[in-house]
C-alpha positions as CSV (number, residue, x, y, z in Angstrom):
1,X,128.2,114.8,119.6
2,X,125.6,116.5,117.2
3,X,123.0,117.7,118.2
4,X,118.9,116.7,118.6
5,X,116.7,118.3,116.6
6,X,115.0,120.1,120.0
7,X,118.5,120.6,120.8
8,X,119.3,122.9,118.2
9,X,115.6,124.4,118.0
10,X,115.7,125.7,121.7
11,X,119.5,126.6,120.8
12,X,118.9,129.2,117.3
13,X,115.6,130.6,118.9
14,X,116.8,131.4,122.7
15,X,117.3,134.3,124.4
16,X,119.5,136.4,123.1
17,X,119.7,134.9,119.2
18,X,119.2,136.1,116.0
19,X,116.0,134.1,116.0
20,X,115.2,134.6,119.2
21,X,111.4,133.4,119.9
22,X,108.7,135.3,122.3
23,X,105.1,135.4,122.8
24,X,103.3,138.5,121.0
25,X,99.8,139.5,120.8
26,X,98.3,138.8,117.3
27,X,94.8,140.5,116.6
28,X,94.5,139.8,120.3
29,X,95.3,136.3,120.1
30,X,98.7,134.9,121.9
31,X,101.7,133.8,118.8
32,X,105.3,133.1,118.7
33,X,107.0,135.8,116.5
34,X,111.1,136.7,115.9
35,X,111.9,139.0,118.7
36,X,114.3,140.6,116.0
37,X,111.7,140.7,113.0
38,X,112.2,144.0,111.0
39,X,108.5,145.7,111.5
40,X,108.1,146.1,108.0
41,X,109.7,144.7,104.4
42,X,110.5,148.4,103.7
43,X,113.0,148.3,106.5
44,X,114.6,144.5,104.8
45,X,114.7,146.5,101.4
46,X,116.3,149.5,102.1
47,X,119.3,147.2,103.7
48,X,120.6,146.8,100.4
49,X,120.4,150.3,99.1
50,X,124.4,151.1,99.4
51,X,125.4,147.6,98.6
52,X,127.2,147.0,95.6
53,X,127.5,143.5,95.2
54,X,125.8,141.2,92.3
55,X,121.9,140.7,93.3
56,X,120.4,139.8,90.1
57,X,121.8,137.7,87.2
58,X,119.1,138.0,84.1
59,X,119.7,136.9,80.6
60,X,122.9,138.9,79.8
61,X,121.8,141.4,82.5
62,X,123.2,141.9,86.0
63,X,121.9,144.2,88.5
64,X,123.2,144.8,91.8
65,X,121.2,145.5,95.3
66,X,122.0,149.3,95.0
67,X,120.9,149.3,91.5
68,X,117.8,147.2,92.1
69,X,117.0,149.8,94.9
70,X,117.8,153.1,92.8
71,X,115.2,151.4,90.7
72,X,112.5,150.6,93.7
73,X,113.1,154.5,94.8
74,X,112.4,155.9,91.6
75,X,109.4,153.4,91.4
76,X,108.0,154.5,94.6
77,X,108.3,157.8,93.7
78,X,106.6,157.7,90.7
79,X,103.7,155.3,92.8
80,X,103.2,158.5,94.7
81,X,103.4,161.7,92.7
82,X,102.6,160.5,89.8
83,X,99.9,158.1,89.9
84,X,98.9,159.0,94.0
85,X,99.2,155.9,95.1
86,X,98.8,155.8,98.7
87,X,98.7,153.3,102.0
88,X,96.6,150.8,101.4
89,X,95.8,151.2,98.0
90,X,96.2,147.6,95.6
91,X,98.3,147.3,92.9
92,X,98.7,145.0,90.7
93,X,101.9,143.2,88.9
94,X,101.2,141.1,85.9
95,X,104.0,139.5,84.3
96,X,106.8,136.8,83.5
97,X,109.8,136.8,86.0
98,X,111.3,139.8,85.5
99,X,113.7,142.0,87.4
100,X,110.9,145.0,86.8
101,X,109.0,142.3,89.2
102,X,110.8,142.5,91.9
103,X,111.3,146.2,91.6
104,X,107.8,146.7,91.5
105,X,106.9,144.2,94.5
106,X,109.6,146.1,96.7
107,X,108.4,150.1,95.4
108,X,104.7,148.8,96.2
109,X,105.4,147.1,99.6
110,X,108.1,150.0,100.5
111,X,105.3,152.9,100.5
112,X,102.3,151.2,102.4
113,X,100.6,150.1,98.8
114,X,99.6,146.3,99.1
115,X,101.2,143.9,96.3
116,X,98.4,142.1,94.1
117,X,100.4,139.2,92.2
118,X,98.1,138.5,89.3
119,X,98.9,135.0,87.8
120,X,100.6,135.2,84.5
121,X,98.8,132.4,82.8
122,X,95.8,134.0,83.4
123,X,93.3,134.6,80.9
124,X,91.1,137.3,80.1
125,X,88.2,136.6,82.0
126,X,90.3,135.7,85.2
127,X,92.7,138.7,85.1
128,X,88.9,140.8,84.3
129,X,88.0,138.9,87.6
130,X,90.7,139.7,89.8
131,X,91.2,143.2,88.6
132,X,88.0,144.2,89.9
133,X,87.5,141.6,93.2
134,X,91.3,143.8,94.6
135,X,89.9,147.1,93.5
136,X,93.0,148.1,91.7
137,X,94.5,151.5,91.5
138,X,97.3,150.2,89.2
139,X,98.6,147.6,87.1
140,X,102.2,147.0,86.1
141,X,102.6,144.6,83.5
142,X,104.7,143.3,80.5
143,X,103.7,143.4,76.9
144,X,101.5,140.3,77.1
145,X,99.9,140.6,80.2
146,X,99.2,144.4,79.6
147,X,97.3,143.3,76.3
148,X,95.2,140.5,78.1
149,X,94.6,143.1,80.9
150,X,94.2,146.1,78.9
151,X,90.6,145.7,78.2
152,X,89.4,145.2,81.8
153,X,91.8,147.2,83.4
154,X,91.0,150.5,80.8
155,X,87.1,149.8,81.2
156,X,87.6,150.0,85.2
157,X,89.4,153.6,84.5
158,X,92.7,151.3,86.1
159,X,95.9,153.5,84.6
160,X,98.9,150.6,83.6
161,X,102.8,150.6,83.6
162,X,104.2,148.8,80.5
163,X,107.7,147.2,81.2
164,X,110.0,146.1,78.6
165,X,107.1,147.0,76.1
166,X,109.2,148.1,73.0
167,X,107.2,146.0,70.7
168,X,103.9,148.1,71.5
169,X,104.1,151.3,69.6
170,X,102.4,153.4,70.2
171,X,101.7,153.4,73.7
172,X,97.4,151.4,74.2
173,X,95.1,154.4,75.9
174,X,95.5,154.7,79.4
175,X,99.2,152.7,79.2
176,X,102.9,154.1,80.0
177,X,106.0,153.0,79.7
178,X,108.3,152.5,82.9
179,X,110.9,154.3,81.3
180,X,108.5,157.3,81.2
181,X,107.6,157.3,84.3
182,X,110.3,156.4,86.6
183,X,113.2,158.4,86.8
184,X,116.7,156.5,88.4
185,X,117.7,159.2,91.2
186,X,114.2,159.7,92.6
187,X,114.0,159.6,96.1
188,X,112.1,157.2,98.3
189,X,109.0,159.1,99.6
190,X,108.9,158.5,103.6
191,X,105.4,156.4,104.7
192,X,105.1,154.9,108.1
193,X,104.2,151.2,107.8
194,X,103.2,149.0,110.5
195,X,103.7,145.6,111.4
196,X,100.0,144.7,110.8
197,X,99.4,146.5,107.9
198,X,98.6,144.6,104.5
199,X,101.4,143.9,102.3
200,X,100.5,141.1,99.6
201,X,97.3,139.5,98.2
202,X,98.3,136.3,96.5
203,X,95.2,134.8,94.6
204,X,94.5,131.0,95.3
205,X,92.4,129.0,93.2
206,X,88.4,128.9,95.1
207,X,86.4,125.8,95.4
208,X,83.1,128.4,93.9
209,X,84.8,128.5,90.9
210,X,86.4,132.0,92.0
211,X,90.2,132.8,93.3
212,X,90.3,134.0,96.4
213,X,93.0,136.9,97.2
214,X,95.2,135.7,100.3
215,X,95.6,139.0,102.7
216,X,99.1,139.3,104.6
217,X,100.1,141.7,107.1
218,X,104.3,142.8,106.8
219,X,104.2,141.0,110.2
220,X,103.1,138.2,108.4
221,X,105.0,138.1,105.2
222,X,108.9,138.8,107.0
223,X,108.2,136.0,110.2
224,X,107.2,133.3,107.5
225,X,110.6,134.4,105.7
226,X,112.8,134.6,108.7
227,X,110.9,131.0,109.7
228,X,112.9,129.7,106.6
229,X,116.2,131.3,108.0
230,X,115.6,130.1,111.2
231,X,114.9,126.3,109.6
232,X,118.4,126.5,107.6
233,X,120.3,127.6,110.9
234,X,118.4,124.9,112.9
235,X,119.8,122.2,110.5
236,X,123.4,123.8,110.8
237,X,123.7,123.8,114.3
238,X,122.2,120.2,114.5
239,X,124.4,118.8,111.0
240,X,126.6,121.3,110.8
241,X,126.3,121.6,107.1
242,X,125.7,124.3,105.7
243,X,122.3,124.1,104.0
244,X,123.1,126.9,101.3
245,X,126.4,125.8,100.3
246,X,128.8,128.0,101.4
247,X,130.8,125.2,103.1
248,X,131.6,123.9,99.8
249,X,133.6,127.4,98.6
250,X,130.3,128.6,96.7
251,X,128.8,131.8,98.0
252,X,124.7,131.0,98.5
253,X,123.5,131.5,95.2
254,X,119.7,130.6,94.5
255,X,118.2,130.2,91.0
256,X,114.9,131.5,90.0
257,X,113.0,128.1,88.5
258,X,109.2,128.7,89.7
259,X,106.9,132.0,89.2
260,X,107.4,135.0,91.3
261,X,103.3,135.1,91.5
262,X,103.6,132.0,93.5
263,X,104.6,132.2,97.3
264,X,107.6,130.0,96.5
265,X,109.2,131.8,94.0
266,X,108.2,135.7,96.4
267,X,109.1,134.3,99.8
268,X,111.2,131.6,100.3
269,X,113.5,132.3,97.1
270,X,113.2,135.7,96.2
271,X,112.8,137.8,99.6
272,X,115.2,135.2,101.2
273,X,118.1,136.6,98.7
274,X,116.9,139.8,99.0
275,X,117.2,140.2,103.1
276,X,120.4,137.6,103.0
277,X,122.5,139.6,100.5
278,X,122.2,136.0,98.2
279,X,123.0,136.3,94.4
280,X,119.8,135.4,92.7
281,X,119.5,133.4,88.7
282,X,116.7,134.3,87.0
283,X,114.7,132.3,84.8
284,X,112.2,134.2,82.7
285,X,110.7,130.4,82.1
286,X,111.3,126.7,83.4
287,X,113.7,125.0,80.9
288,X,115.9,122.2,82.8
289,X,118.6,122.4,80.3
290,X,118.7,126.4,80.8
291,X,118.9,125.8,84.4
292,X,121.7,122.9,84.0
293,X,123.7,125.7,81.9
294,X,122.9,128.3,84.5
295,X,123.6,126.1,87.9
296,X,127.3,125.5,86.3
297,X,127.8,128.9,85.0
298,X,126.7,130.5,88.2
299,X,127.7,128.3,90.5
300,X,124.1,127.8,92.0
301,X,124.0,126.6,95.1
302,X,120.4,126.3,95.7
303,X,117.4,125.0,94.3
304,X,114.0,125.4,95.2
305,X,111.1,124.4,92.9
306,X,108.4,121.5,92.4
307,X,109.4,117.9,92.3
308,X,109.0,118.1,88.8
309,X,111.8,120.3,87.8
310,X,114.1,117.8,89.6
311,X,112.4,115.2,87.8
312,X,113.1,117.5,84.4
313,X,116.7,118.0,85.3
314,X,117.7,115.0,86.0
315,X,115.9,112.9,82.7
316,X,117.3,115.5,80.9
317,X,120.2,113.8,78.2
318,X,122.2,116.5,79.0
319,X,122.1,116.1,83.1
320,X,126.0,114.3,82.7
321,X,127.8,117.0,80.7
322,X,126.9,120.3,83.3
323,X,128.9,120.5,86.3
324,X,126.3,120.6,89.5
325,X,128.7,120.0,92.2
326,X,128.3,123.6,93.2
327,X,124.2,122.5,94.3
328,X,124.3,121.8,97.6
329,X,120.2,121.5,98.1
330,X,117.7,121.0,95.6
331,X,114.0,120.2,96.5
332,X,111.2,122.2,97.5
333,X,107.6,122.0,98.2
334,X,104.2,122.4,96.1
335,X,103.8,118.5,95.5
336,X,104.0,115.7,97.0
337,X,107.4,113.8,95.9
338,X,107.6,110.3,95.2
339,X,109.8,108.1,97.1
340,X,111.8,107.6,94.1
341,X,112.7,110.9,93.4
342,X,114.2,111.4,96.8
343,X,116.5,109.0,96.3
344,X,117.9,109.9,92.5
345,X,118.6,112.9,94.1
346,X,120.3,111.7,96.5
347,X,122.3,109.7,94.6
348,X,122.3,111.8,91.2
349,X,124.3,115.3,92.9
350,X,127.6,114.7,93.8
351,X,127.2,117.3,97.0
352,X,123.3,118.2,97.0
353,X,121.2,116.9,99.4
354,X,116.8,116.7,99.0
355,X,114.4,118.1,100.9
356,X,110.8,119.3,100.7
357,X,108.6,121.7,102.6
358,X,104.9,121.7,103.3
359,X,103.6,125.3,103.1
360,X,100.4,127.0,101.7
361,X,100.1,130.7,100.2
362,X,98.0,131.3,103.4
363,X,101.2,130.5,105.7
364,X,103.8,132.5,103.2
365,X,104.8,129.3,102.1
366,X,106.6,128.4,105.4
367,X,105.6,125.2,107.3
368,X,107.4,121.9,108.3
369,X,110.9,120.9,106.4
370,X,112.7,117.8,105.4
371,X,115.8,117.9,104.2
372,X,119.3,115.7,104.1
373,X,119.2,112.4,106.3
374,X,116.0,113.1,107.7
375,X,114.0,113.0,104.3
376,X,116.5,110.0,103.5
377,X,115.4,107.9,106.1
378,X,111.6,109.5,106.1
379,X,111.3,109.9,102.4
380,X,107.1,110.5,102.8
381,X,107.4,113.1,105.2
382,X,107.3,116.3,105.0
383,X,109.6,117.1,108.1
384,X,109.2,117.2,111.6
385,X,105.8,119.2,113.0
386,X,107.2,121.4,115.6
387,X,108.9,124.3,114.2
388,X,110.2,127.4,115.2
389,X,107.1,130.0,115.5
390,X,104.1,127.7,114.3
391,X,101.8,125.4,115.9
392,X,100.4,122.6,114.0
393,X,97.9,120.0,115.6
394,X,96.2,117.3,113.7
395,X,92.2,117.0,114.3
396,X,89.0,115.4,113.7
397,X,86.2,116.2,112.0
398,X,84.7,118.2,115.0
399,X,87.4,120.2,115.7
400,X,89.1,118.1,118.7
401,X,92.8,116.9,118.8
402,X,93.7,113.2,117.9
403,X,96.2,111.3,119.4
404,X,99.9,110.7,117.8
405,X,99.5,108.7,114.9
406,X,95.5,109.4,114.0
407,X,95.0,110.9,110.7
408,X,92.5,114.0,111.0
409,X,92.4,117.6,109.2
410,X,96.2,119.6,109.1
411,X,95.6,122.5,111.2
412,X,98.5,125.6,111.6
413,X,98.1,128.7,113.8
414,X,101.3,131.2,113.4
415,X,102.1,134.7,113.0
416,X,102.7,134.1,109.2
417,X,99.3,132.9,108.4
418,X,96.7,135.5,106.4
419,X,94.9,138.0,108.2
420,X,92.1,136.4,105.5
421,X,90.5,136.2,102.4
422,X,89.7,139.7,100.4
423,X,86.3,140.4,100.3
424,X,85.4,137.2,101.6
425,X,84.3,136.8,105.1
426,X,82.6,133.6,104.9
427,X,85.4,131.9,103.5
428,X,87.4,133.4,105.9
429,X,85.7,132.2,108.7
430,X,85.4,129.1,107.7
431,X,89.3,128.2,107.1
432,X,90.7,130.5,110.3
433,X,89.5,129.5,113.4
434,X,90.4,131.6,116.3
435,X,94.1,132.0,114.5
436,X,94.1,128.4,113.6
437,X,94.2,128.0,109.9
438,X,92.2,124.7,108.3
439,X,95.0,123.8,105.8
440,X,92.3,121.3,104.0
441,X,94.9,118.9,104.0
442,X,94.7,115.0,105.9
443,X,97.3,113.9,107.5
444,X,99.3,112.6,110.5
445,X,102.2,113.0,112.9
446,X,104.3,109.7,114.2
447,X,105.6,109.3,117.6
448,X,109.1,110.3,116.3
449,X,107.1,114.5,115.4
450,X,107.2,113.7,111.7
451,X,104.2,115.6,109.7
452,X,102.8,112.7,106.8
453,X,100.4,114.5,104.4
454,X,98.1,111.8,103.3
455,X,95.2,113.1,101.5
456,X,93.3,116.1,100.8
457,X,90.0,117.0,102.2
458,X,89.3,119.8,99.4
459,X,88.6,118.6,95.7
460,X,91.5,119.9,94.3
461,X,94.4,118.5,92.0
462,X,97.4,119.0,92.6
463,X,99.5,119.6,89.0
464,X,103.0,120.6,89.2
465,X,102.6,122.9,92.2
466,X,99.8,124.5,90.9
467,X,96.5,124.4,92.6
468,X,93.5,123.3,90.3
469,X,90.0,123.2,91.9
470,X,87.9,120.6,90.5
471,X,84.7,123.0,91.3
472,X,85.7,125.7,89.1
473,X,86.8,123.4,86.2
474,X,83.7,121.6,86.1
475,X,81.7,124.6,86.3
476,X,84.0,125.8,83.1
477,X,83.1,122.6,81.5
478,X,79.3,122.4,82.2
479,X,79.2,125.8,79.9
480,X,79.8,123.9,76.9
481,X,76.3,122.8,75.5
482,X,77.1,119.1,74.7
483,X,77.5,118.3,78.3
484,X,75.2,116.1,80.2
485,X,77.0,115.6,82.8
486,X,81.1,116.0,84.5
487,X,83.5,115.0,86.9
488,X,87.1,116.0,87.2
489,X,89.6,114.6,89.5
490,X,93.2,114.3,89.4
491,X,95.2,111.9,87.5
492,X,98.6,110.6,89.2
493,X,101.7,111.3,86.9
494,X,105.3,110.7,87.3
495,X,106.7,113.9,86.5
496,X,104.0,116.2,87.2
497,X,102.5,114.6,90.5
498,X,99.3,115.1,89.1
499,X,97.4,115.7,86.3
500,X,93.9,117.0,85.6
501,X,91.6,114.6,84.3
502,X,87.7,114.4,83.6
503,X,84.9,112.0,82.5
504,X,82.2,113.5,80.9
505,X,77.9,112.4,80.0
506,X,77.6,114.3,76.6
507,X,74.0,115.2,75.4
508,X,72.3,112.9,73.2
509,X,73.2,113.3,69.3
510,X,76.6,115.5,70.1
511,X,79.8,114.5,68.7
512,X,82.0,116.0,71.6
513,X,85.2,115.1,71.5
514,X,88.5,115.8,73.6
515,X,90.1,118.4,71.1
516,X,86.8,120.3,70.8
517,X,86.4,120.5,75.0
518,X,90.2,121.4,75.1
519,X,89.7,124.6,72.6
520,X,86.5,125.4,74.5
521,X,87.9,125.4,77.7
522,X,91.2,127.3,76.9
523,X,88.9,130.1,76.2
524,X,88.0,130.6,80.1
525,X,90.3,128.6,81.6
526,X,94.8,129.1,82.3
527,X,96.3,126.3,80.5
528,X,96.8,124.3,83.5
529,X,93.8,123.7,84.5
530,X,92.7,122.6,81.4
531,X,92.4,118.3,81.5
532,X,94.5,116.7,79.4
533,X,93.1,113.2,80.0
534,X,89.5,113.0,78.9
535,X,87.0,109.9,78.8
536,X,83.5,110.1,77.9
537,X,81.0,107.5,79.4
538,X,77.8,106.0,77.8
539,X,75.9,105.8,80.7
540,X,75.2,108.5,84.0
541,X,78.2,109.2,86.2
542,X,78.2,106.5,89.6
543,X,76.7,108.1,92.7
544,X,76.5,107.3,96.5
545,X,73.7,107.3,98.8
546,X,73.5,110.9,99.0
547,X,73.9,111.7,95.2
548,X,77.3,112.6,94.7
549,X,79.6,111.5,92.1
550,X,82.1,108.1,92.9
551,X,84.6,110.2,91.5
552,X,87.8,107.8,92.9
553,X,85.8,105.0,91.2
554,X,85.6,106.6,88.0
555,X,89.6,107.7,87.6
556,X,90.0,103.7,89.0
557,X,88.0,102.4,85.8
558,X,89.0,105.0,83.4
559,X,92.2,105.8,84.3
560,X,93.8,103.0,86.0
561,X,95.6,101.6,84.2
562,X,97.8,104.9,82.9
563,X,96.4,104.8,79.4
């Protein structure tokens, strides 16, 4: 007879197992952590330093784990004696998913250096931003990032590795070239990290109109990875189905579909291959007809993205003529996923099942799971609320506990949630409350333990996985002369969730139109967060009682009815 959920749970984490659960003190604060956690992602690197098997598939390139490590040693080595990076110290990778990426993430991480991933749609100003709020003592970029960078990182006296940079000749002042400077045969210089040292700042979009860099420990960063693990084995004990395929006769095989910046494409997808021993297929950039000819070339068994690059794949003409029975999940997290789309995936894979997590860059990405009959039969849910090593209570405004079924504020309290914000206490304080993390997201749990995100309580949109902050887009917006007045929201949109949408009072006498705010905005502003539905009004934006802007009315009468 299979077994329960809680069945299987208090099965995989008992005494004695792999992912064995006890009680550990946490900045003096009582958590559930893996008993067998490694203390440090040095220790989950240097695993795969004799192992000759295929790790990386790239274009026509393919690296294996001991190649990919000769690489990080000779990286770290150069970190150190050539460049004196030491514990503690930021630095900063800037580029397209690359394998130099993940060399770089594991040199940095491997020598006590904290990993700042710098968003590669950045612009100027924001990469000028970031570079100085981290402090960096490094950047390692490709060719375009290092030429958007170059001018803030060289005026900040920041020294720059160039990686696959053959096009820039000569070399800009203050760059090098990785083949320069790293040297395969190097050895790995010997630092002691500890469990609660920093490892990675992710930046997050801020509701000022600033990112805000996302501090995690080692401790933090390798239990939210092993929580996936643990997930995938809790579903194979209860199913037993093999989540990553290898029932089928496919060896787990992931593919590479979303940014290694993001804590998708670093934690769950990338680390996860790298500790498992997983073959991973690189994308350098989302194409669902690339990743069609990739999944039946490579035999991917495993998909992890937004909702919108299952959407992609499967309205893409040429869905019918790839082979995909080797998939045996596709899904992720990032977005909310429409009803619909769970079941076309369902129905459209011949052996792949859905499913969906609901994590946060402040948890490592790893929070409640649905997957297979579960997310079938409970298609809005993100999976069930109790999970192996996190605590997740739903409460009201004044901080108290509702009762089953109540919506109220998401709250999470584990050891994979930030130690904090960088250089910003007050925001700190405010989301983590004596270890409990405010996820800014409204919700509920059913009698049956199944998490239903229902709203958000920050003003964000929501596009494609990609966290757009209403604040800092208006503030972008108000800039630009001709404006009166602003308001952006988000727009819903089949394929991309969401969209980012505005409705702007211009100035009297100005001619303003949509084209002209677009090429203003790209200026400041990634491409993503740049609206691409725009209305102007003739009169002042609708306000409540207390002055602020009816902003759910205005998308209702501008946008409502999709045009």
């Amino acid at each position: 007879m299979p077994l329960t959920y809680e069945e299987a749970l208090a099965q995989v984490t008992g005494p004695g197992q792999l992912f064995e659960v006890v009680e550990a003190q946490v900045d003096g604060l009582p958590v559930r952590v893996f008993a067998n956690a490694p203390a440090n992602l040095g220790q989950l690197f240097a695993g795969s330093r004799d192992d000759e098997a295929e790790f990386l598939v790239y274009e026509d390139e393919r690296w294996t784990f001991a190649e990919t490590m000769r690489h990080v040693d000779a990286l770290a080595h150069a970190l150190v004696h050539t460049y004196g990076i030491r514990k503690g110290d930021r630095v900063g990778i800037a580029m397209r998913n690359l394998p130099e990426w993940i060399v770089s993430f594991a040199a940095v991480l491997s020598i006590g250096a904290v990993s700042v991933s710098l968003n590669a749609w950045w612009t100027e100003s924001e990469l000028d931003y970031a570079i100085e709020d981290s402090g960096l003592a490094l950047l390692i970029a490709d060719p375009e990032r290092i030429e958007r960078a170059h001018a803030p990182a060289h005026s900040r006296g920041v020294p720059m590795i160039m990686v696959r940079g053959d096009q820039l000749e000569p070399n800009p002042t203050g760059v090098q070239r990785y083949d320069e400077v790293v040297s395969v045969g190097d050895a790995m210089p010997q630092v002691e990290v500890d469990p609660d040292d920093d490892a990675t700042i992710l930046y997050t979009s801020g509701t000022t109109g600033f990112p805000k860099g996302a501090v995690s420990t080692h401790r933090g960063v390798v239990n939210g990875l092993m929580g996936f693990w643990c997930n995938t084995t809790v579903q194979t004990a209860r199913k037993g189905t093999d989540l990553l395929g290898g029932e089928g006769g496919f060896a787990p095989c992931f593919i590479l579909i979303v940014p290694l910046f993001h804590v998708t494409g670093c934690v769950p997808v990338m680390l996860s291959c790298f500790g498992m021993k997983f073959k991973l297929v690189m994308m350098h950039r989302w194409d669902p007809d690339t990743a069609l000819r990739l999944i039946e070339a490579e035999r991917v068994t495993t998909f992890v993205g937004v909702p919108t690059q299952s959407w992609d794949m499967l309205e893409s003409p040429s869905f019918a003529k790839y082979d995909t029975s080797s998939l045996a999940s596709i899904g992720g997290g990032g977005a909310p996923a429409p009803a619909k789309l769970v079941d076309r995936v369902e129905k459209g894979f011949s052996r792949g099942r859905p499913n969906i997590g609901y994590g946060m860059t402040e948890t490592n990405g790893f929070g409640p799971g649905n997957t297979g009959d579960d997310y079938v039969t409970h298609p809005t849910s993100t999976g069930r609320a109790r999970i192996s090593v996190m605590d997740i209570e739903i409460r009201d405004d004044d901080g108290n506990a509702v009762p089953t079924g109540t919506r109220g504020q998401i709250w999470m309290r584990g050891p994979n949630v930030i130690r904090c914000y960088w250089n910003k206490p007050e925001a700190t304080a405010e989301t983590i409350v004596d270890g409990w993390l405010a996820s800014g997201d409204l919700g509920r749990v059913d009698g049956d333990g199944f998490l239903y995100i229902e709203d958000r309580a920050k003003d964000m949109v929501l596009r494609a996985g990609e966290n757009v902050y209403c604040a800092e887009v208006e503030s972008a917006i108000y800039e630009h002369g001709d404006v009166y007045e602003a308001a952006v929201f988000g727009v819903p949109h089949e394929r991309l969730g969401e969209e980012v949408g505005c409705v702007i009072l211009r100035q009297p006498g100005s001619d303003l139109d949509a084209d002209g705010l677009k090429d203003f905005l790209s200026e400041s502003l990634a491409p993503f967060k740049v609206p691409s539905r725009i209305a102007f009004a003739d009169g002042q934006l609708p306000r409540n009682a207390s002055g602020k802007i009816l902003k759910r009315s205005l998308r209702d009468s501008y946008f409502g009815d999709g045009s």
